[in-house]
N, CA, C and O of each residue as an XYZ file, in Angstrom:
252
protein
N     -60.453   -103.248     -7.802
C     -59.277   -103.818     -8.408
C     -58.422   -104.426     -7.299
O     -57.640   -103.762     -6.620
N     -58.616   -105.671     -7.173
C     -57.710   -106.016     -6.316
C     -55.922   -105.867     -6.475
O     -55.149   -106.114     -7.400
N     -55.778   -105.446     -5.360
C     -54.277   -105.108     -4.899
C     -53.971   -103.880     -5.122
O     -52.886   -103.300     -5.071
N     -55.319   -103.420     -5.451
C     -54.560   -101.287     -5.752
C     -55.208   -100.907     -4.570
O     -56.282   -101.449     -4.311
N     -54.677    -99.949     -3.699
C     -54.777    -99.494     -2.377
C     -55.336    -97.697     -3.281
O     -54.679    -97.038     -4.088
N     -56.615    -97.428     -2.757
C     -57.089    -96.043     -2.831
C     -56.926    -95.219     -1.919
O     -57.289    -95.651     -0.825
N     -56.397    -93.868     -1.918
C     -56.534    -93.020     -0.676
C     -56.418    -91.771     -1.362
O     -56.076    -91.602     -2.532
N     -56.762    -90.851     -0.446
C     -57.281    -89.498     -0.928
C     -55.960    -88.561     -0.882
O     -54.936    -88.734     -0.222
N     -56.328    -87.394     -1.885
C     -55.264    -86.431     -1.785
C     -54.477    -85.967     -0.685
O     -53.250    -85.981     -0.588
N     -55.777    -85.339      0.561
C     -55.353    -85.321      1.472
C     -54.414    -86.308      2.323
O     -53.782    -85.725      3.204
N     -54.268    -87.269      2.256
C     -53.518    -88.338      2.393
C     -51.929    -88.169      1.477
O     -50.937    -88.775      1.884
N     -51.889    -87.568      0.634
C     -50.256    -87.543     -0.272
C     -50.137    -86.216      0.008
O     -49.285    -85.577     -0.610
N     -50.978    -85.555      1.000
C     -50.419    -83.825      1.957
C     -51.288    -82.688      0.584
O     -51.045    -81.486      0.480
N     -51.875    -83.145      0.050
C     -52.746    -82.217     -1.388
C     -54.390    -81.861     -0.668
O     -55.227    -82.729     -0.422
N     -54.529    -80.646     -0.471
C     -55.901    -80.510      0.040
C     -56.843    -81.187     -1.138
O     -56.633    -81.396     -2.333
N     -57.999    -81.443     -0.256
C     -59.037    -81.815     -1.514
C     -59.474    -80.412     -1.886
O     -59.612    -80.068     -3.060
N     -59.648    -79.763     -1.044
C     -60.507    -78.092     -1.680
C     -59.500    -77.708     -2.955
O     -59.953    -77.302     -4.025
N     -57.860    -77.916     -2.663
C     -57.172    -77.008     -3.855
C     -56.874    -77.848     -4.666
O     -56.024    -77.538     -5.501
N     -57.532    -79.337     -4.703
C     -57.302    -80.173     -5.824
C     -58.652    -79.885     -6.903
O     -58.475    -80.182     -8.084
N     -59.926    -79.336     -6.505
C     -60.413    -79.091     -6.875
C     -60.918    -78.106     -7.515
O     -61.669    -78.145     -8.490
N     -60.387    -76.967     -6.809
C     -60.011    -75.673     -7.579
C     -59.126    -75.635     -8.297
O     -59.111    -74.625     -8.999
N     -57.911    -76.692     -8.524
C     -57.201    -76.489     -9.407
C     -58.169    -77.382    -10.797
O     -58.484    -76.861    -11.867
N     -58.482    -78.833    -10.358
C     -59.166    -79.030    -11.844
C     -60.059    -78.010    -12.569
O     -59.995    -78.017    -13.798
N     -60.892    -77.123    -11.962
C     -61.792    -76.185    -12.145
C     -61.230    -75.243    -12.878
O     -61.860    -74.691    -13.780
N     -59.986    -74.942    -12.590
C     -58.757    -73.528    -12.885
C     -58.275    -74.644    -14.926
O     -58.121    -74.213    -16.069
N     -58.245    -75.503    -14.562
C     -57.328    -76.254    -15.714
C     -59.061    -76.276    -16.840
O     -59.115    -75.977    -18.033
N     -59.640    -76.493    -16.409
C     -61.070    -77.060    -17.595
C     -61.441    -75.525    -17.875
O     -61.820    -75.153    -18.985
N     -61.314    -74.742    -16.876
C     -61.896    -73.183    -17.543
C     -60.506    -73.037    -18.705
O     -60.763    -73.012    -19.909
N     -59.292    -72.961    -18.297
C     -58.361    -72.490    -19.192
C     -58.280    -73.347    -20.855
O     -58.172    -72.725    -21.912
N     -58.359    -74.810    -20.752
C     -58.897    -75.080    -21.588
C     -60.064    -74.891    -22.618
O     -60.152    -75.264    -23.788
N     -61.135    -74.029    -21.632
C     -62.234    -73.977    -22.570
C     -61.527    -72.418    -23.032
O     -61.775    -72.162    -24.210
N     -60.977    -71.705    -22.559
C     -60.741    -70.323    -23.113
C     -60.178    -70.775    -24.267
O     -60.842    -70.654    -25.297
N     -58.957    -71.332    -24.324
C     -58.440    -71.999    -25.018
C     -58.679    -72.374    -26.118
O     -57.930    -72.322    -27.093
N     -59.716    -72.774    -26.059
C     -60.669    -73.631    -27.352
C     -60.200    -75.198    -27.645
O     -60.245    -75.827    -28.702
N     -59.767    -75.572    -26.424
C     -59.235    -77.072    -26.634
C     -60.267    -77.909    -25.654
O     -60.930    -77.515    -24.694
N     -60.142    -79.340    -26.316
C     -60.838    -79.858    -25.423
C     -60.456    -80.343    -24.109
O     -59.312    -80.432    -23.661
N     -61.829    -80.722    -23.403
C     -61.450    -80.884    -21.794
C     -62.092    -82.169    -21.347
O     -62.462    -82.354    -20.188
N     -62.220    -83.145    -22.424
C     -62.705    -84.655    -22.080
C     -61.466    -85.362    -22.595
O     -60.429    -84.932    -23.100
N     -61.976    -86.797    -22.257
C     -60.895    -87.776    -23.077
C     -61.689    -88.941    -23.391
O     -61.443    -89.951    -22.732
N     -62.639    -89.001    -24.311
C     -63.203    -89.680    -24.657
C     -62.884    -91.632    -24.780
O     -63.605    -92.627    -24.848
N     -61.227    -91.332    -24.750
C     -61.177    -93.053    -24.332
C     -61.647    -93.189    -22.634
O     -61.862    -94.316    -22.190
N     -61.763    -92.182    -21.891
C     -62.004    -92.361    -20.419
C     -63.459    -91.522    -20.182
O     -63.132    -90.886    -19.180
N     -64.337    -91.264    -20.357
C     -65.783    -90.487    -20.555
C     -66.410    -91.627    -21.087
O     -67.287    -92.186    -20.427
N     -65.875    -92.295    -22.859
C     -67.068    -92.974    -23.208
C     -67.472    -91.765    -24.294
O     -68.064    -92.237    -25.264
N     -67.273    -90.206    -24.360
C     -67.811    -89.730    -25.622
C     -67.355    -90.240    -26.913
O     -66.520    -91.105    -27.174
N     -68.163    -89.439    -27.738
C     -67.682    -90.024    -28.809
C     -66.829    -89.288    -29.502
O     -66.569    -89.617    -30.659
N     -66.474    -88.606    -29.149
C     -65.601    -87.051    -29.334
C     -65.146    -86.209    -28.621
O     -65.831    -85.728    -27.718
N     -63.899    -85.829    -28.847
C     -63.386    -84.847    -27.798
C     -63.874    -83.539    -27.923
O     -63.798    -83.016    -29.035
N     -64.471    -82.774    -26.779
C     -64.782    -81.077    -27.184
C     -64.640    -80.238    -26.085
O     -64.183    -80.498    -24.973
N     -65.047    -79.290    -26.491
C     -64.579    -78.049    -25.410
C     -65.605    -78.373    -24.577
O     -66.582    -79.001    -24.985
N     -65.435    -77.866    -23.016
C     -66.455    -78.568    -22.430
C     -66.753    -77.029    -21.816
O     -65.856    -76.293    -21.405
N     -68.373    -76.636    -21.835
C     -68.586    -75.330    -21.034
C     -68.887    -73.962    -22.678
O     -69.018    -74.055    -23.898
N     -68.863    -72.910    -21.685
C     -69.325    -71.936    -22.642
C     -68.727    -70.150    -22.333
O     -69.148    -69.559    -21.339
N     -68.057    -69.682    -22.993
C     -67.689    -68.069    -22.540
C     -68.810    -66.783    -22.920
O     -68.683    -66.406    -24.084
N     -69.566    -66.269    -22.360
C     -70.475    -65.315    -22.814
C     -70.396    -63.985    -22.120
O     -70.942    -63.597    -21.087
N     -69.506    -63.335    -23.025
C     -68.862    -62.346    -22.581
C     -70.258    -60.879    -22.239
O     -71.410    -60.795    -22.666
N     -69.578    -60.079    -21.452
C     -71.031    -59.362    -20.901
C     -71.304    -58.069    -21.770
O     -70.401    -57.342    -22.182
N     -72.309    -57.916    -21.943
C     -72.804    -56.637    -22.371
C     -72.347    -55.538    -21.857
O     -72.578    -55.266    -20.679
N     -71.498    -54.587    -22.797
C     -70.995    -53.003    -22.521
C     -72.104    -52.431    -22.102
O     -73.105    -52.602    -22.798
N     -72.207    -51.651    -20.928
C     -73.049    -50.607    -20.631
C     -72.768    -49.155    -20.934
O     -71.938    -48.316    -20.583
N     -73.662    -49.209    -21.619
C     -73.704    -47.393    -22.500
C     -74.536    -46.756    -21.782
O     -75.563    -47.010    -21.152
N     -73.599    -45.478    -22.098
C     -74.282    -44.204    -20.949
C     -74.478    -43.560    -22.171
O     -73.748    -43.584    -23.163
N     -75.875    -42.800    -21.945
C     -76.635    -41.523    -22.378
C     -76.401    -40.450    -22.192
O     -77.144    -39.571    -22.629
């Protein structure tokens, strides 16, 4: 795009590691959530949905 200047987080003082752990932190809470975590005018889906899966663990029973 001419005349838009790109530069990285690190560059506006934002680590890239905790920009990325934070998107990671925001798409898990959403999926707990049960909301979605696309935006289909910017993806291209054809639908917005929860993105990911929670599979909670098996109780271990004692004998």
């Amino acid at each position: 795009m001419p005349g838009i200047e790109v530069s990285t987080t690190d560059k506006a003082g934002i680590s890239g590691d905790d920009m990325e752990a934070l998107a990671f932190a925001w798409l898990a809470w959403r999926t707990l959530a049960g909301l979605p975590g696309n935006l289909p005018s910017v993806t291209g889906a054809t639908e917005a949905s929860v993105l990911g899966a929670i599979y909670p663990a098996n109780p271990i029973t004692q004998s």
